[in-house]
PLY file of the C-alpha trace (Angstrom):
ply
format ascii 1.0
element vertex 283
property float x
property float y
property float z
element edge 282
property int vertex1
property int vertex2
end_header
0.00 0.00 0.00
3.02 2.22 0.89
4.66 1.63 -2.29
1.13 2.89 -4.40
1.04 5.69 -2.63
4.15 6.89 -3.10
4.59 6.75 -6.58
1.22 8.19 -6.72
2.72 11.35 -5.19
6.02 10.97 -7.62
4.09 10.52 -10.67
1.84 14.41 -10.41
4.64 16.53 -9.73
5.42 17.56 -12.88
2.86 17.96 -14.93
3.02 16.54 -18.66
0.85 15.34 -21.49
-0.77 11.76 -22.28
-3.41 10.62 -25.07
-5.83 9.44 -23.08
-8.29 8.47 -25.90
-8.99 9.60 -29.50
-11.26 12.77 -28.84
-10.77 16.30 -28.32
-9.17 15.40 -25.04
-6.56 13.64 -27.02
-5.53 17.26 -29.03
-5.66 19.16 -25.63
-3.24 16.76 -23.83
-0.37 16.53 -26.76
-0.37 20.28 -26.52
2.84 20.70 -25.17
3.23 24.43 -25.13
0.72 27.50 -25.73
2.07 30.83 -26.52
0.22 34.61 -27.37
0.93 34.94 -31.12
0.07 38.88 -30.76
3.32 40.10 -32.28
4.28 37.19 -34.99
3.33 36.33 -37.98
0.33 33.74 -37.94
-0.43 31.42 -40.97
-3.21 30.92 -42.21
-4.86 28.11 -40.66
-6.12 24.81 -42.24
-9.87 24.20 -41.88
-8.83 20.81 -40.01
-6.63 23.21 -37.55
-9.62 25.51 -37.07
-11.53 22.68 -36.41
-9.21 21.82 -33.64
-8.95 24.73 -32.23
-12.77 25.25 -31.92
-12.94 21.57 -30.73
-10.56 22.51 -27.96
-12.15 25.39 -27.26
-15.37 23.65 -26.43
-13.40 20.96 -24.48
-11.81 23.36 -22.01
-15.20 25.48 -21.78
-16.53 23.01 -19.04
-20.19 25.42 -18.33
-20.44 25.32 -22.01
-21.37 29.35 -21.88
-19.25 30.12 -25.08
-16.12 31.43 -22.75
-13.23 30.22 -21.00
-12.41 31.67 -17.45
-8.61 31.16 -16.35
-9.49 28.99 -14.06
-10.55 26.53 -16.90
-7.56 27.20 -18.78
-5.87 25.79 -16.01
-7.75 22.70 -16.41
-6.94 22.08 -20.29
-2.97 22.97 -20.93
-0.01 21.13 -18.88
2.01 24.02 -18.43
3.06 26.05 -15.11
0.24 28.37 -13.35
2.27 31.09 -13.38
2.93 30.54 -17.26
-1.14 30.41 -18.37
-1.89 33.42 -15.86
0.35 35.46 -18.18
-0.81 34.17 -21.36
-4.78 34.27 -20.33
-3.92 37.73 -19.27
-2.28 38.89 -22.55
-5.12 37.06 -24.56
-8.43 38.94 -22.81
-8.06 41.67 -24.78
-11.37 43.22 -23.48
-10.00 42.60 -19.36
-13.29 41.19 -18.58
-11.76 38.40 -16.74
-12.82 35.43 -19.80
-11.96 34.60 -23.13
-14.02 34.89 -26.28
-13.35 32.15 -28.68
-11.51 35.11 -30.59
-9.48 36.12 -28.35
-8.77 32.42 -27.81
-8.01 31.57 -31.31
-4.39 34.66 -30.96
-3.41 31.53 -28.63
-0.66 29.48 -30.69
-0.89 25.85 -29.47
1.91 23.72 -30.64
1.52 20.56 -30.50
5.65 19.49 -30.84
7.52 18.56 -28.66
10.14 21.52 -27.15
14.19 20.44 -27.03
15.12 18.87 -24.04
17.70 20.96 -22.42
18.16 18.23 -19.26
17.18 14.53 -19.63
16.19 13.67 -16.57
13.51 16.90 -16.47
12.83 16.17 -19.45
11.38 12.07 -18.58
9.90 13.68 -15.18
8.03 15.89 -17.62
6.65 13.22 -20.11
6.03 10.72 -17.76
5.19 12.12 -14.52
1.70 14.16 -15.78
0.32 11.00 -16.87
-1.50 10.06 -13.72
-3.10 13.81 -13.37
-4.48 14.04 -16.42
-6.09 10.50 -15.65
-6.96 11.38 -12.49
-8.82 14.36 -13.21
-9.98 12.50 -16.63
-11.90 9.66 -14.57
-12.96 12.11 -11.66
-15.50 14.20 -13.98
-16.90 10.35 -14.14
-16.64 9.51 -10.52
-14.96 6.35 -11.78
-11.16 6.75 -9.99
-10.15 2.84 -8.99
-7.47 0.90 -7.89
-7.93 -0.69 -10.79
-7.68 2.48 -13.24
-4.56 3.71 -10.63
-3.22 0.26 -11.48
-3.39 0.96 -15.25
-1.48 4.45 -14.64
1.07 3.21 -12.08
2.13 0.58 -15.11
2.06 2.94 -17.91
3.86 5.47 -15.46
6.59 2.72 -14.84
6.51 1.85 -18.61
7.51 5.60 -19.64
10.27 5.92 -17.01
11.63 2.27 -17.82
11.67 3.29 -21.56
13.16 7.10 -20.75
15.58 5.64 -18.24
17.14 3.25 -20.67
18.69 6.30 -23.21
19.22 9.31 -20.15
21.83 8.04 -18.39
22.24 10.49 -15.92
23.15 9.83 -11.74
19.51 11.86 -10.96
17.48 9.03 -13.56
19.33 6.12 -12.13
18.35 6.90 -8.47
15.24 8.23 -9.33
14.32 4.66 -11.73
15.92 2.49 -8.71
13.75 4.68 -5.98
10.04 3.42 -8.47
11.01 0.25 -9.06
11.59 -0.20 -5.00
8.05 0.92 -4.43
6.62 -0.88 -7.08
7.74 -3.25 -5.58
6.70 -2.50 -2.09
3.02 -2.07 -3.86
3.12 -5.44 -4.89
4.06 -6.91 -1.46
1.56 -5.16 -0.02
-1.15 -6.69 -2.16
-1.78 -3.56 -4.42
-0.92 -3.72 -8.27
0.48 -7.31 -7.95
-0.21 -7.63 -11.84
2.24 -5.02 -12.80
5.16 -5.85 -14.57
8.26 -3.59 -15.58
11.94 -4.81 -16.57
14.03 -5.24 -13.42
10.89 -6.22 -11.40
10.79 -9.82 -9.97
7.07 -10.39 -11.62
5.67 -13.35 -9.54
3.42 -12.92 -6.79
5.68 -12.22 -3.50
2.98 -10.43 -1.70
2.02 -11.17 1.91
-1.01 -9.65 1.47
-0.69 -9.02 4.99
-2.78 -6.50 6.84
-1.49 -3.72 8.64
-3.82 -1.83 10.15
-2.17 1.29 11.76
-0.08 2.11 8.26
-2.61 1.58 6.18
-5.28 3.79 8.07
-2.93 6.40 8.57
-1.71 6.17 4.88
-5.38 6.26 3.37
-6.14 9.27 5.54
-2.92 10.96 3.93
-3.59 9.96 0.41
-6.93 10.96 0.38
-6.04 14.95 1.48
-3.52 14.21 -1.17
-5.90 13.42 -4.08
-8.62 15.89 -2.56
-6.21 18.72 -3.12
-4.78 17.35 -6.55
-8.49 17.82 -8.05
-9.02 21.14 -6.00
-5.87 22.32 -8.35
-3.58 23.02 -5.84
-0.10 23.18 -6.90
1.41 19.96 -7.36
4.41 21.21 -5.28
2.13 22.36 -2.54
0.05 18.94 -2.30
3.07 16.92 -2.15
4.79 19.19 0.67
1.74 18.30 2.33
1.05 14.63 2.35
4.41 13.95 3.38
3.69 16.55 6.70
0.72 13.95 6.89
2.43 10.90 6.63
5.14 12.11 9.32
2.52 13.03 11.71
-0.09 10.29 11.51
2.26 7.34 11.04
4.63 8.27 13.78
2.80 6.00 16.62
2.76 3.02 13.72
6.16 0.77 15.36
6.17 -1.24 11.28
8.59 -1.53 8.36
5.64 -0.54 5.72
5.04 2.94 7.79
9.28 3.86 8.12
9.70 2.77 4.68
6.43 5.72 3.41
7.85 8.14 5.48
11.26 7.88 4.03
10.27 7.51 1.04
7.67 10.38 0.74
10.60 12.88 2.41
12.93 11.48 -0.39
10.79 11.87 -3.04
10.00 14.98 -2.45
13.33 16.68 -1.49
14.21 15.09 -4.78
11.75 17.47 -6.62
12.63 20.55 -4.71
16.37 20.02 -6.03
15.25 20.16 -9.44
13.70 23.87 -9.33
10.24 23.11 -10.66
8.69 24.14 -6.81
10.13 27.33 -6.89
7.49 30.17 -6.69
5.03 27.60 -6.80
4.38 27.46 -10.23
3.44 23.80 -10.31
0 1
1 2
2 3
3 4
4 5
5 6
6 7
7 8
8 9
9 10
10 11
11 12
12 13
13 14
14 15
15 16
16 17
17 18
18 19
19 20
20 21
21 22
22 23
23 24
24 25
25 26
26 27
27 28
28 29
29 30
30 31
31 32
32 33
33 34
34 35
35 36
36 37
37 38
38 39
39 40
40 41
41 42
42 43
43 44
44 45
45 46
46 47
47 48
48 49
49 50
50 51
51 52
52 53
53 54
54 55
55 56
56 57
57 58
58 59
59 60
60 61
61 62
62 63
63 64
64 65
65 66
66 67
67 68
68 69
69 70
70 71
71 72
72 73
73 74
74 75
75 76
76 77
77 78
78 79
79 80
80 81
81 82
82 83
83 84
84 85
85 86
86 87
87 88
88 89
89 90
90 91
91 92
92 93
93 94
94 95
95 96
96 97
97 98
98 99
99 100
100 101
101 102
102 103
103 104
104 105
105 106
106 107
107 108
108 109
109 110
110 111
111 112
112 113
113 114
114 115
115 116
116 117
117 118
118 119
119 120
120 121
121 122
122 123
123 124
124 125
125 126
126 127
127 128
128 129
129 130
130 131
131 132
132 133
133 134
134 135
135 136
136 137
137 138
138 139
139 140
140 141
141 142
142 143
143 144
144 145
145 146
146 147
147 148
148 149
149 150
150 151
151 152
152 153
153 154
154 155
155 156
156 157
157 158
158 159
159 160
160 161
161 162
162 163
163 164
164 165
165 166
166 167
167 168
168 169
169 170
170 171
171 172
172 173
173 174
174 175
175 176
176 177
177 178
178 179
179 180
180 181
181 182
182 183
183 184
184 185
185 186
186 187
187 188
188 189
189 190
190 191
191 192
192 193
193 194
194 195
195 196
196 197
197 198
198 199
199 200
200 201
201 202
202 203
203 204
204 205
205 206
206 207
207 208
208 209
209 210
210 211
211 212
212 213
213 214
214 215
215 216
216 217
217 218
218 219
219 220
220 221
221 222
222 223
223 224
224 225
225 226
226 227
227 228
228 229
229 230
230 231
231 232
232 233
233 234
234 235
235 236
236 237
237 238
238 239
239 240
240 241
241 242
242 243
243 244
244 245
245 246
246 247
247 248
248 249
249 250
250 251
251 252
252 253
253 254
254 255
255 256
256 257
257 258
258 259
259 260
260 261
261 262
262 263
263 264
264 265
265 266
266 267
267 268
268 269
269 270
270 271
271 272
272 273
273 274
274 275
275 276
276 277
277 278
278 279
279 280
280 281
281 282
């Protein structure tokens, strides 16, 4: 149970882009940066691109009242708050606080991929959004499982296997060794024991043995977790927090599973304060 939640925590701290399906959603989440286009040249755009953009338009307008409010933006692009507050600002022309589909379409979404100036940032940021956008994807449905966290959690451990292999840097070795380790912790645990990633002993090696004081305290702490994740707090902010959780409320638990979380979450986290991306809380 530890090892879930963990990775849960490691996996929405830097947020990225997934296909989830074949719909507009799809187009919204390859987006992978959105710029004002107010001083460039723009093309002219193909009727299949104004059809996307009007597609996404409608996606991210969640009231369906023919504008988008910033805080809806927020919901639809994978890019630091701090990044979309400027561009929303530059964009509502009129200041009345939303966006016309207009002023929406002087938005240049570009859908390729930007160079990679670090590796290891570079795998957190493709692989490590994937759970938030499905969280927040299966929330709208009330549908969020162990099962569907099961599917992320392998996809998750899929990307960072596959990223790991060609960055080769100290920071992606530790961080790799420090998922498979609670993956594999899940699996003793009971949760995710289907999962399989290279490295990973793959037969079942779980106790499936209860622990009742971890596991309570642990729920509590992942549930704040999750319930501030789809209230849109930053990232940064929600992760700070759940591991001030787990230290408090697992601190009377005397068990491996409880000093291993605790560890873990503090690791974890120092480990994305070192990279920068919590700095003025922008994630």
């Amino acid at each position: 149970m530890a090892g879930k939640l963990i990775v849960l925590c490691m996996m929405v701290v830097i947020l990225a882009s997934i296909c989830i399906d074949d719909s507009t959603a799809c187009f919204v989440s390859r987006v992978t940066h959105i710029h004002t286009c107010n001083n460039c040249k723009v093309h002219k755009r193909s009727v299949r691109k104004n059809s996307e953009y009007t597609s996404t338009f409608k996606a991210c307008d969640s009231d369906d009242n023919g504008k988008l409010i910033e805080k809806e933006m927020m919901k639809c692009f994978p890019q630091p708050g701090s990044h979309l507050a400027e561009i929303f600002e530059s964009l509502d022309i009129d200041r009345d606080g939303e966006l016309t589909f207009e002023e929406f379409q002087k938005a240049e979404l570009n859908p390729k991929k930007k160079p990679a100036t670090n590796c290891h940032l570079d795998m957190l940021e493709k692989c490590g959004g994937s759970f938030l956008q499905f969280a927040h994807a299966h929330a709208r449905d009330q549908s969020i499982s162990e099962t569907s966290m099961c599917e992320a959690l392998q996809e998750y451990g899929n990307c960072v296997d596959e990223k790991s292999g060609t960055c080769h840097t100290e920071d992606t070795k530790n961080f790799a060794a420090k998922l498979l380790h609670m993956i594999r912790t899940s699996k003793k645990d009971g949760v995710c024991p289907d999962i399989k990633i290279n490295g990973l002993d793959n037969k079942d090696d779980g106790n499936f043995e209860k622990l009742p004081c971890s596991k309570d305290a642990i729920l509590k702490c992942d549930k704040q977790f999750l319930d501030d994740i789809l209230q849109w707090t930053p990232s940064c902010d929600a992760l700070e927090a759940y591991d001030e959780c787990l230290q408090k409320t697992t601190e009377s638990c005397n068990d491996e599973a409880s000093e291993s979380a605790r560890k873990a979450a503090d690791d974890i986290f120092k480990a994305y304060k070192s990279t920068g991306e919590c700095d003025g809380n922008t994630y």
